[in-house]
N, C-alpha and C positions, 0 to 999 in steps of 0.2 A: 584277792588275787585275780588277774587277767585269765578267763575262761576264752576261746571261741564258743558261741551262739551258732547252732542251726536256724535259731528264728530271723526271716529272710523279709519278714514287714516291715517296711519303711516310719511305721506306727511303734510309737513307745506305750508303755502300759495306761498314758493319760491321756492317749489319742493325738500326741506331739505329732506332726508328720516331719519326718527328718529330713525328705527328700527337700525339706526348703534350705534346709540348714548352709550357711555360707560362710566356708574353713576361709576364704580371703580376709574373713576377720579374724582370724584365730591363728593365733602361734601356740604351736606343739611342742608340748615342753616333755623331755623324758626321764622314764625311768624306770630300767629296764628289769631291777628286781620286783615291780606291781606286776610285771607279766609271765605268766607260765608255759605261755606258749612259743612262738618262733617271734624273738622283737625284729629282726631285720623282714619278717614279715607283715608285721605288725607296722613296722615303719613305712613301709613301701604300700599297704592300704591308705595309710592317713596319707602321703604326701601323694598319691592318686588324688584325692579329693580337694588338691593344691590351696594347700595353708596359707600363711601367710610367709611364715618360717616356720622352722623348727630349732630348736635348742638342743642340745645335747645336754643335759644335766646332768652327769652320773660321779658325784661329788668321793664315793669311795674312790674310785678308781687316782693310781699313780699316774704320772707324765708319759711313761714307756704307755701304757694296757690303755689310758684316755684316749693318745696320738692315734694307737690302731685300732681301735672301735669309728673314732672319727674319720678317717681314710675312709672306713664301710661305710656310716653311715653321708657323707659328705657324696660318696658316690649315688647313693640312693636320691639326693637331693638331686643332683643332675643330671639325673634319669630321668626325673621328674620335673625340672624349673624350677626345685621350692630353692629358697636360701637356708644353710645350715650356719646357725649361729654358735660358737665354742663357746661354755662356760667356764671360767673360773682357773682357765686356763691359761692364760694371756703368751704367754710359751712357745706352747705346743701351735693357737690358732696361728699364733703369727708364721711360723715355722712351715706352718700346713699352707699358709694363705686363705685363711678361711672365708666367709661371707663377710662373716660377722662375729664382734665378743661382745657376751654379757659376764659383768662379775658384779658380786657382791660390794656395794658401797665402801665398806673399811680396803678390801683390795682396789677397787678404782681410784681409792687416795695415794696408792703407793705409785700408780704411774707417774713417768713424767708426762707434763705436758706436751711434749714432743710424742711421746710415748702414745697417747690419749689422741692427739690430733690426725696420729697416722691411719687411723678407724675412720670410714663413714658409716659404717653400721656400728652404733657403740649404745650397750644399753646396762641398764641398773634396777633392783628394785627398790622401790622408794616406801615408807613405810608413817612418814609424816611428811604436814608442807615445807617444813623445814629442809626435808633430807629432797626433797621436789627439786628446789631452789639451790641445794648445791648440786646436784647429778646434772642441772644444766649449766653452772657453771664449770664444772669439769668435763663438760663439750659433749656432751649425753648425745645421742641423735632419739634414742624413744625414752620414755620409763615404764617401768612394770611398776602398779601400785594395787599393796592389796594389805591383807587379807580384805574382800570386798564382802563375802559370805561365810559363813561357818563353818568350816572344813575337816575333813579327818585329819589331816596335815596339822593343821593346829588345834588338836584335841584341847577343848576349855577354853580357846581364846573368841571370846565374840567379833564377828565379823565389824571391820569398821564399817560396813553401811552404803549405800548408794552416794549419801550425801559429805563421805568424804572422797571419793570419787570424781563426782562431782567438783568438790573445790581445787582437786591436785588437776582436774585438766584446766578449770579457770586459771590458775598459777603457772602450768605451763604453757609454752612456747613450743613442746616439743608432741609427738605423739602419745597418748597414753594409753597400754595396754592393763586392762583388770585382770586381777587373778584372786584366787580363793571362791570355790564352789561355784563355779561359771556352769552353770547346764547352759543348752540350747535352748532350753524355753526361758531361759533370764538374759542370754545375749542381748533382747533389741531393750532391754532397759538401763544394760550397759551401756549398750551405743547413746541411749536417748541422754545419760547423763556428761554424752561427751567424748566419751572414751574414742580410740579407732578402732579398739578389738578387744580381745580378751585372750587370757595366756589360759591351756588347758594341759591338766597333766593325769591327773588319775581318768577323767572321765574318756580319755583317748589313751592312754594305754592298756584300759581295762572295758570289759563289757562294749555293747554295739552304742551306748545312745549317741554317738556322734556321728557315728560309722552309718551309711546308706549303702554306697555301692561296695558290690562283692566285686 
């Protein structure tokens, strides 16, 4: 669960120094039941430190309770410059006018093409080169590709690896963001395989090791 830290060093417990750390690669992905403490404050730390986006992911939530969490949290965005991307909502962001949608591939089939094309921020995540190669044919603008490390998210499932990473940014045309167990000290091996960033979600809703500035 999400604690706030009193510990104010910019040093993680393996001598990381976080003050390098650079959110311009990193999309904020949420979820606000990891946190126990204040998320609309929680949000307004991370998008201080300007992301790249942020994502709203909070997959229980209905149409009505999504819409109004997104008004708050979309305001926090542009307080701050970041972009807020809707998930899995296609709806609601259109409705909001949002930045940006990501939905799940089986939902991105049900757009029309019309539907798909009225997005420039339009994203998916991809899970083989397979599913790579259709998200850009259905007018993708990024992909999320992962599991890339070991995650609690997916308790027992092994990480696909650096070097499938790797070959979904070779096959893409488009940007590609990694996700699954992204610390800051694995970022620049991310980048080095290609990627333009990486998506984080527990490790920024929860605990400092992303977090530098108070």
């Amino acid at each position: 669960m999400c604690r706030e830290k009193n510990d104010k060093s910019i040093f993680d417990k393996s001598g990381f120094d976080r003050s390098t750390i650079d959110l311009s690669k990193v999309i904020a992905i949420t979820d606000r039941k990891q946190c126990t403490g204040d998320f609309d404050r929680r949000l307004a730390r991370i998008a201080a430190q300007g992301p790249r986006a942020i994502v709203l992911r909070e997959k229980d939530l209905a149409a009505e309770e999504y819409a109004k969490l997104a008004r708050k949290v979309m305001g926090i965005g542009r307080q701050y410059g970041v972009p807020v991307i809707l998930h899995g909502q296609a709806a609601v962001a259109q409705g909001l006018k949002a930045d940006g949608l990501q939905l799940p591939l089986p939902q991105l089939r049900q757009l029309s093409p019309a539907e798909r094309s009225a997005w420039q921020v339009l994203g998916t995540s991809c899970h083989s080169l397979d599913e790579v190669e259709e998200a850009q044919r259905l007018g993708c603008s990024y992909l999320v590709a992962g599991h890339i490390y070991e995650t609690d998210c997916k308790q027992g499932l092994p990480g696909r690896g650096l070097d499938f990473l790797q070959a979904a940014c070779q096959a893409s045309a488009l940007p590609v963001y990694a996700i699954g167990g992204i610390t800051p000290a694995r970022l620049a091996a991310v980048l080095a395989a290609g990627a333009a960033g990486a998506c984080v979600m527990s490790g920024l809703m929860q605990g400092e090791t992303w977090l530098y500035k108070k």
